[in-house]
Every structure is written in structure tokens, then in C-alpha cells.
N, C-alpha and C positions, 0 to 999 in steps of 0.2 A: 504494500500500500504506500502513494507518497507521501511522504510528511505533512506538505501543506493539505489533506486530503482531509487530515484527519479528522481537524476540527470542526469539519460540517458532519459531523456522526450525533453530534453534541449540540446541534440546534435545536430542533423541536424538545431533549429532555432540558434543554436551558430555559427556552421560553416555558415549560411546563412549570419549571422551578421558581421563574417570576411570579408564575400566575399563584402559584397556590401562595407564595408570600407575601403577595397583597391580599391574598382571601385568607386572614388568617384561621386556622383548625377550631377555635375557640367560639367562635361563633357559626349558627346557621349556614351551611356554605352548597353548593351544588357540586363538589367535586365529587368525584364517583357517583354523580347520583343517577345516571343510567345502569352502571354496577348495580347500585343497589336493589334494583328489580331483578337483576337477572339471579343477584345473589340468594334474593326471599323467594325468588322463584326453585331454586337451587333446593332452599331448604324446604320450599313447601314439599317438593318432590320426595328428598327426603325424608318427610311425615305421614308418607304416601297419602296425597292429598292433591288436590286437581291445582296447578301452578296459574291458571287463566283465570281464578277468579276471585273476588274482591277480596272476600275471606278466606283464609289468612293471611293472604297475600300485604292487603293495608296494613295490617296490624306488625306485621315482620317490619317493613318498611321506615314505620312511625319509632319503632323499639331498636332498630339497627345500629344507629351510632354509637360510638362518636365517628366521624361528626356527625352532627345533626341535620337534617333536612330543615330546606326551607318552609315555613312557618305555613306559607300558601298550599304548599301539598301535600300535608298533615290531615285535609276532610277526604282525599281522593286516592285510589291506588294508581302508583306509576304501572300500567300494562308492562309484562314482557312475553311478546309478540313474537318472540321466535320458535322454531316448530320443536317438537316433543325432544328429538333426539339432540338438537343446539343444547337446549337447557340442563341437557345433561352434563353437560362440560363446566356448569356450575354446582353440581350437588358435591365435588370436594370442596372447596371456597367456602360453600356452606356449613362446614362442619367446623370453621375456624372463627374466632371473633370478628366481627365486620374489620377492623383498621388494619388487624394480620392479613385477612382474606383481600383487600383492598390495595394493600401494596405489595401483595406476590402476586393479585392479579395485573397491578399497573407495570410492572416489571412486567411479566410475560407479554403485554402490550409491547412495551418498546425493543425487547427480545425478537419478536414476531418481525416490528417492524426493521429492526436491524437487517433481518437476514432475509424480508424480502425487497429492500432496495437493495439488496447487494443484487440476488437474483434477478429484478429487473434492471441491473446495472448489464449482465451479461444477454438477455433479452432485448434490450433495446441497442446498445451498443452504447451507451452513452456514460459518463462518470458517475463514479456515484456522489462526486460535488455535486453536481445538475441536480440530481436525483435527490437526493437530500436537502436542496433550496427550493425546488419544489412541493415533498411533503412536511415541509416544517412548520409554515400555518395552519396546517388541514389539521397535521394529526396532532399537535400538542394542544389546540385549543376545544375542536369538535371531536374528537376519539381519545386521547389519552386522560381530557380534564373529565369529562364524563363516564370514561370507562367503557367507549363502545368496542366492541368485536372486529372490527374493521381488517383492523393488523392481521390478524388471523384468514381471516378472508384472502387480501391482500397480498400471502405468504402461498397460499394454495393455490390462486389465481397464477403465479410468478412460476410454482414447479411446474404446473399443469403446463405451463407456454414450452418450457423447458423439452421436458419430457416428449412434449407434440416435436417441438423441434429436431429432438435424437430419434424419434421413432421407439420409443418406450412407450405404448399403446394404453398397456394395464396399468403405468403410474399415472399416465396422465388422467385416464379417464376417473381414476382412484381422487387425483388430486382437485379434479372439478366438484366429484361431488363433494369431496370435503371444505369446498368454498360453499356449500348451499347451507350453511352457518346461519346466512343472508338469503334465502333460496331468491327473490327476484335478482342479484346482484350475479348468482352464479347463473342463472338460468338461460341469461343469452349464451353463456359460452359456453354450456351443456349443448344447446339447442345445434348449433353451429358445428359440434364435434358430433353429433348425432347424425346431423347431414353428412357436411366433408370426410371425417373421419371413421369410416367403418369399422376399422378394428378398434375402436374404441366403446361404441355400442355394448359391448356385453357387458365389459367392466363395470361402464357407469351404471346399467340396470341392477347387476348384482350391487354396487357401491348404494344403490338407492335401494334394496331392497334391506338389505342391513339396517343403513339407518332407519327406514321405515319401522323395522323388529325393532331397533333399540330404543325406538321412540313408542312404542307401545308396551314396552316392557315398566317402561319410566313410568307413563302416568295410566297407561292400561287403557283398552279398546276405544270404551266411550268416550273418553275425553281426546283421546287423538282423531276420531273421526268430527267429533264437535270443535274440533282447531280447524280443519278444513272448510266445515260447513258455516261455522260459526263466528271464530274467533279474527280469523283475517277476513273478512266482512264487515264485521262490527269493527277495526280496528282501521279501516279502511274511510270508513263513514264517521270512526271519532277525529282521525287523523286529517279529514279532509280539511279542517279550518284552521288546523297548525299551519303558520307560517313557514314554508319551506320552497322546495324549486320545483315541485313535481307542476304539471299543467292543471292537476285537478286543484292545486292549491291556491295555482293562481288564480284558477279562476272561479273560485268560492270567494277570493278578497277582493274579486270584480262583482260579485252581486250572483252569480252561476247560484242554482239550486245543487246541492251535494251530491244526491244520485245523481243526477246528469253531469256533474263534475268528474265524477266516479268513470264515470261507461266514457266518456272523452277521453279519462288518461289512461285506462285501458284499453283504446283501440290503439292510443299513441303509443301506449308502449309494446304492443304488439306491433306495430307498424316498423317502430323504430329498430326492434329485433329483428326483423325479416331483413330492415335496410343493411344492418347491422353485418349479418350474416353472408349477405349479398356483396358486399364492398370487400371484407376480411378473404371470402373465397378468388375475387380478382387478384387481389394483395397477393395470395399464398401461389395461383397460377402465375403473377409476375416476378414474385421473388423464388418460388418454394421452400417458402418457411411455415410452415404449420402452425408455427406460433402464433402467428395473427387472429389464428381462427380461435385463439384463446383469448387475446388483449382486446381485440375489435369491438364484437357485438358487445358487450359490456357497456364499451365507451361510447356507445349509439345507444343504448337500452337507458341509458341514466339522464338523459336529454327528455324532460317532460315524463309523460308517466302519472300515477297516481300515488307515489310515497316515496319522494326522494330527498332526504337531508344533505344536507353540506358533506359528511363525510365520505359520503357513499359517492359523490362524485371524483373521488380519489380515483376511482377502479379505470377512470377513464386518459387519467394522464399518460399511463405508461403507452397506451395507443400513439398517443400524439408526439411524446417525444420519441416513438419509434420512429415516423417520418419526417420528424425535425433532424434529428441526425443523420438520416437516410438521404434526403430532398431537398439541395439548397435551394434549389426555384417557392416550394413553399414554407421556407426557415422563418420569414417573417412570418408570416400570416400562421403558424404553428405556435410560434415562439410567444406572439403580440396575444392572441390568446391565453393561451396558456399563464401568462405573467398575470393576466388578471382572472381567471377561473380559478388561481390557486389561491387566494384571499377568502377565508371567512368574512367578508364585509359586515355581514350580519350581527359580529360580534364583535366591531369595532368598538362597544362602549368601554373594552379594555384597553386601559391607558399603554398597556406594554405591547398589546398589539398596532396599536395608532404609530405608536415611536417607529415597531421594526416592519411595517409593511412596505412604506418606501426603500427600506435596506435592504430588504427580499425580491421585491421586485425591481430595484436597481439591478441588483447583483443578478439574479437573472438574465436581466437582459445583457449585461456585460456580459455573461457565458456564454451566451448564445447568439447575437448578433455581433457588439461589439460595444467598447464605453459609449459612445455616444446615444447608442441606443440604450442601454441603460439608464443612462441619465431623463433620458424623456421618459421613459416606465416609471420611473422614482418621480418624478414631479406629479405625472398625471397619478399616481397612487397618492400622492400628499393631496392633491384638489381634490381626490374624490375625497378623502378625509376630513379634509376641510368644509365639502358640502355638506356631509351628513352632522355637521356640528351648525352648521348656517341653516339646514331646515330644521335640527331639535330647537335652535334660538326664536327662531320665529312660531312656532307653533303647530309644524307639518309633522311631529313623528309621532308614534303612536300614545295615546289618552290612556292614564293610569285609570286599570281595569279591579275591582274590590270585587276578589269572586267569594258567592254565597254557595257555601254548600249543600245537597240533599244529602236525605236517608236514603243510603244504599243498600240493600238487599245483600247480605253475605254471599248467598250462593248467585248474584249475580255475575255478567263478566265484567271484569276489571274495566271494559272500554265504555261502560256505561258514567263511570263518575269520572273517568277521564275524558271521556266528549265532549261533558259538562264545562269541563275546566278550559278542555281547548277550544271552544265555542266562545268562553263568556273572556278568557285572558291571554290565548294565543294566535289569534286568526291577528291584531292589531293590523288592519287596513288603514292604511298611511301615505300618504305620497313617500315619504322617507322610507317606509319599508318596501313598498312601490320601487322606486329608483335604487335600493339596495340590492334587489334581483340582478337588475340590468345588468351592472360588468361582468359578473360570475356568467349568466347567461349567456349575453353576448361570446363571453372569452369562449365557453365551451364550445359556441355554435362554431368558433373560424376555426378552432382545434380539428373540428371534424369535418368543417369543409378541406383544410388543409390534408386531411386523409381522404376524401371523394378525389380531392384533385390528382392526388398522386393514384389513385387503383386506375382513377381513367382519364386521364392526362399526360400520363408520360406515352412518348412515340417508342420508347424502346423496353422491351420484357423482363431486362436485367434492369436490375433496381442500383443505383451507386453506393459503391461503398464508402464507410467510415474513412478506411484510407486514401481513398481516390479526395473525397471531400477535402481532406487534409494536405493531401497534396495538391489538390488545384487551387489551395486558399495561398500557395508559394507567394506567384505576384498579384495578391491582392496588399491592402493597407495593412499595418500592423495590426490593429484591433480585430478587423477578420481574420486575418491567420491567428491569433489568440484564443477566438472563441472556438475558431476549427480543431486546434492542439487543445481546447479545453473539451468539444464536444467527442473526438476522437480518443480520448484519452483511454487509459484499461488500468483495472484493479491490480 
């Protein structure tokens, strides 16, 4: 590894280390507090007891710290929405006190995510500088502070590319399903391997028939068959007025009725998987790299949809900076994206991410185009900055919401007093929450136009190499041969 490499390993756990220092442990805090469902979920399983529903699931929740939950989610249970056999991966966690179980699980976070930006380091071609300046706002702020699964995800999606790529059939199709953690997240790139890749077929169905057993082993028949019928329905319908990126969200904070928000992002995200799979399969015929048919439809499936958070658009970067390294003709229009799709904008109200956005997306762009492009990434991340404090001043961002809670039924599902909550304190319809979407959006859309362009754009079947790239950057300016030796660079 080079020396100067190192210190980008140490981003995202740096800024994590900000963050939780200004949230001190002492008081009410939300760190880990997506863990914390999956943990009570963990335990209820444990108690052999159904994990989807209110009771005891609330009651674990409210009793789990330290630290403590915030005050406002004390009437309601946090859902954990992931299927029988995911939640299995917390019934050990569960048998340790919340703050032990909370920092072997956040470790195993940054663990996960270690080893798979190395792996999409040799996937993509690109450094794992690059690679590490791009996931260090996603995941210390929306995956690591919270506690989501991602990493994990993340890590299977990266072997599975691998594996496609050596012609190892049975890891790969092994290492898909064990992305379906997140089942919509791995699902494109199941889907896509189900098609293109035949000798992967058997693996994944047995990989899927397992888990299906381990997940009715967990919480037993009825309640795995009422997760299907049930539970991501209701979770779908609570979810819809969370502010988030999916289309169904947007357009619930546009006035949309919820089912009909619902069946929109559900065509779109079927739409977007087909496109998905369609463009990854050209990819793989121009280059023959198999991999693609792993990173692609992902980073097409998470553009609109019906439930897609911030961190979950992670799964789509490594797509793009495959053909940012690959394709100097679309380097900008990859790169210009990119720089702004990797921002939690959303959670700018932290002071430590306001300071280092402009220094992440400078620096970006200096690795990838060149300083001067850099510098323009860094300003225009400081003005978007700057606006969302110029519309909280004036009076456009979202109106402090005092939510009343009901009596919930025990043997309810959890998404009934959580739909409540994100109905009456999370939908915040704002112009500022409004224009908060837009960069991340925007960024994502030219990431992926930048991959249309290259599957049917280029006049010739061979794809350019890393090297070639690096050496044709000789008689250009200094700054582009720097960002070339930075983007060709190797572990």
C-alpha cells in the first residue's frame, strides 16, 4: 500500500468520531439508533417471539440504552423491516448489553466497509484514495452513525462482481444472495445474473432456498409468510411520507395520494431494473467483464423506486466510477456527478459535515479531473451550503412538527405507530427539503447517463484501459496526468 494512501482508510471513522463528540453519550442521542431495532429485533427472536410487531419490540427499544433514545420515539416502535433470515444476524448482538453489542456491531460496520472498498478498489480499477473520498460522507454519517447494514451489503455486492469476473459461478451466485440483507438492493443484480449468467442460476436458488429455511426456522411459518404478505406493504405505505429519494416519496411531499405513490415507484423500479440489466449486459459484451452484470442494475434500481434512503445509494457509485476510470470522453460528466451524489445534503445540519463537504468534494474532483476542477466542486458545495442556511433564515425549511401519540395494539405491526410518526414528523414538505433532493438526484442521474453513454457510445468493443488512460494523459497539462496516475493507480 502507498504511504500517502493510507490516510484516506481513516476518513469516514474520523468524521464518525466528530460526530458522536459533538452528540455527547450523556444525553438522548440517535446514534445507533437504526441498530437499535434491529438489535430488539434480534432479541425478540430470541424470546421466540414475532420481531415485526409492536410488542415487544417498543418496549426493548425504550429499555435498551444507554444511550438513550430520543424522547420523540419513546410512544412509537422503530420497525425492523428486514426479512426473517437478515435478522438473524442480530440474535448474537442480542445477547450482549446494548453499548457492548453497539460497538462490536459498529466495528464490524467499518470492518465490512474496509474490505469492501479494497475489493471495489480491484473491481473498478480505480484507488482506493478515490474510493474512500467517495464513501466517507455516505457511510460515517447515514450507515455507520445509525448503525445500518449497508457495509455488509456492500462487501457481498464487491465479491459477487469479483467472483463473476474469475468465472467462480457458485461464489458468486452465493455472494448475491448474501447481499439480499437488503433484498431490493441485491435484487437487481440477482435478477441480471439470473439472465446473463446461467451457471449461476442454481447456486442463487439453492442460496435462496436456505435462507428462506433459516428465516422460518427464526421466527416460524406464520410470521415469515405475514413478512411477505404483510409486513413490507405496511412498511411501504408507512415509509411513503419519510422524506427520502425514492419517487414514491417525492411524490407524497408533492401532494400524490400514497397508494398511487406506491404503484408509480414500483413500476419505476421495475423499469429501472430491466434498464439496468439491459445496459450492464452491452457493458459485459463490450468489455467481457461479468462484473458489471453485478455493479450495474443496482446503480439503475436505486434511481427513484419506492424506498430508497441516502445510504442505499452507495451500491450505485462503484458502477460509475467503473466508467470514470475506464472512459475519458465521459470522466467529466461521471466525475461532476458523482462529486455531488456523494453528499448527505440532507444532513447538513451537522456542523462537521458543513466544514468537510467542500474538502471532499474539492478533493475529489482534484483526483479525478484535475485542481482546477476541484476547486469549482468545492465552491459550488460551499453555495449549496450556504443556501440551505439562506432558506432555514428566511423561513422555507421544514415547520417544527409536536407529534401526539396513539394507543397501539401490542400484537399490532410495528409500521402502524411508525406511519403515525412519519406522517405527522417526517414527510417535512419544504422548499428546502425540496431543493435538498436536487444535487444528490441530479449527481446520480449524469453518473448513469455517463454509463448509457459509454455501453452505446463508444464506436469500438474494446473498452480503454486504466493504462492506456495513463499513458495518453503523457502530453496533457500536469493536473490531468495527476489525476490519471491518481485514477490508474493499484493497491
Amino acid at each position: 500500500m502507498r504511504p500517502n494512501a493510507r490516510w484516506t482508510w481513516l476518513l469516514a471513522p474520523a468524521i464518525l468520531a466528530a460526530l458522536i463528540a459533538l452528540n455527547p453519550l450523556d444525553r438522548p442521542t440517535y446514534l445507533m439508533g437504526d441498530f437499535r431495532a434491529f438489535y430488539c429485533a434480534g432479541s425478540v427472536i430470541a424470546q421466540n417471539a414475532n420481531p415485526y410487531l409492536e410488542e415487544p419490540l417498543r418496549g426493548c427499544e425504550r429499555e435498551a440504552g444507554p444511550p438513550a433514545e430520543p424522547a420523540f420515539l419513546k410512544p412509537v416502535a422503530l420497525p425492523a423491516p428486514l426479512p426473517p433470515y437478515a435478522l438473524l444476524l442480530f440474535v448474537p448482538f442480542a445477547l450482549l448489553p446494548f453499548p457492548v453489542a453497539a460497538a462490536l456491531y459498529g466495528a464490524l460496520l467499518i470492518a465490512a466497509m474496509v474490505a469492501a472498498t479494497a475489493l471495489f478498489a480491484r473491481v473498478t480499477g480505480a484507488s482506493s484514495v478515490l474510493l474512500n473520498v467517495v464513501f466517507a460522507a455516505i457511510t460515517a454519517t447515514v450507515t455507520y452513525y445509525v448503525g445500518q447494514p449497508v457495509p455488509l451489503v456492500l462487501l457481498a455486492i464487491a465479491a459477487a462482481a469479483l467472483f463473476a469476473r474469475n468465472a467462480c459461478w457458485s461464489a458468486a451466485g452465493a455472494c448475491a444472495v448474501a447481499a439480499s440483507i437488503e433484498p431490493h438492493v441485491a435484487l437487481p443484480a440477482i435478477v441480471a445474473m439470473l439472465v446473463a449468467l446461467p451457471r449461476t442460476r442454481v447456486p442463487i436458488v439453492i442460496g435462496g432456498v436456505v435462507l428462506g429455511l433459516a428465516g422460518v426456522l427464526a421466527v416460524g411459518l406464520p410470521a415469515s409468510i405475514a413478512y411477505v404478505r404483510d409486513v413490507v406493504p405496511a412498511h411501504a405505505l408507512a415509509n411513503a411520507y419519510e422524506w427520502q429519494f425514492s419517487l414514491t416519496s417525492v411524490l407524497t411531499s408533492l401532494g400524490v395520494a400514497a397508494p398511487l405513490a406506491i404503484r408509480c415507484g414500483e413500476l419505476m423500479f421495475a423499469a429501472m431494473i430491466a434498464l439496468g440489466v439491459v445496459v450492464a449486459r452491452r457493458l459485459r459484451a463490450m468489455t467481457g467483464d461479468a462484473a458489471v452484470l453485478v455493479i450495474v442494475p443496482p446503480a439503475f434500481a436505486v434511481f427513484g423506486g419506492v424506498h430508497v434512503h441516502f445510504q442505499q445509494l452507495a451500491v450505485a457509485f462503484p458502477a460509475i466510477v467503473f466508467v470514470l476510470v475506464r472512459y475519458p470522453r465521459v470522466r467529466t460528466l461521471a466525475a461532476g456527478g458523482l462529486a455531488f451524489a456523494m453528499i448527505p445534503w440532507n444532513v447538513m445540519g451537522s456542523t462537521v459535515l458543513a466544514g468537510l463537504t467542500p474538502l471532499l468534494v474539492g478533493t475529489f474532483g482534484a483526483l479525478t479531473i484535475g485542481r482546477r476542477a476541484g476547486l469549482v466542486f468545492a465552491v459550488t458545495a460551499a453555495c449549496i451550503g450556504f443556501s440551505l442556511l439562506a432558506l432555514a433564515l428566511i423561513g422555507l425549511g421544514p415547520a417544527h412538527v409536536e407529534f401526539v401519540a396513539k394507543s397501539y395494539p401490542p400484537d399490532s405491526l410495528a409500521e402502524l405507530s411508525w406511519g403515525d410518526f412519519s406522517r405527522a414528523a417526517l414527510m417535512r414538505p419544504s422548499l428546502m427539503m425540496h431543493w435538498l433532493r436536487l444535487p444528490t438526484l441530479a449527481g446520480l442521474a449524469c453518473g448513469l447517463l455517463a454509463i448509457v453513454r459509454v455501453a452505446y457510445g463508444e464506436r469500438s468493443a474494446a473498452s480503454t484501459s486504466v493504462t492506456t488512460i495513463a499513458t495518453g494523459a503523457a502530453n496533457a497539462s500536469r493536473p490531468a496526468r495527476r489525476a490519471a496516475a491518481v485514477l490508474a493507480a493499484s493497491e
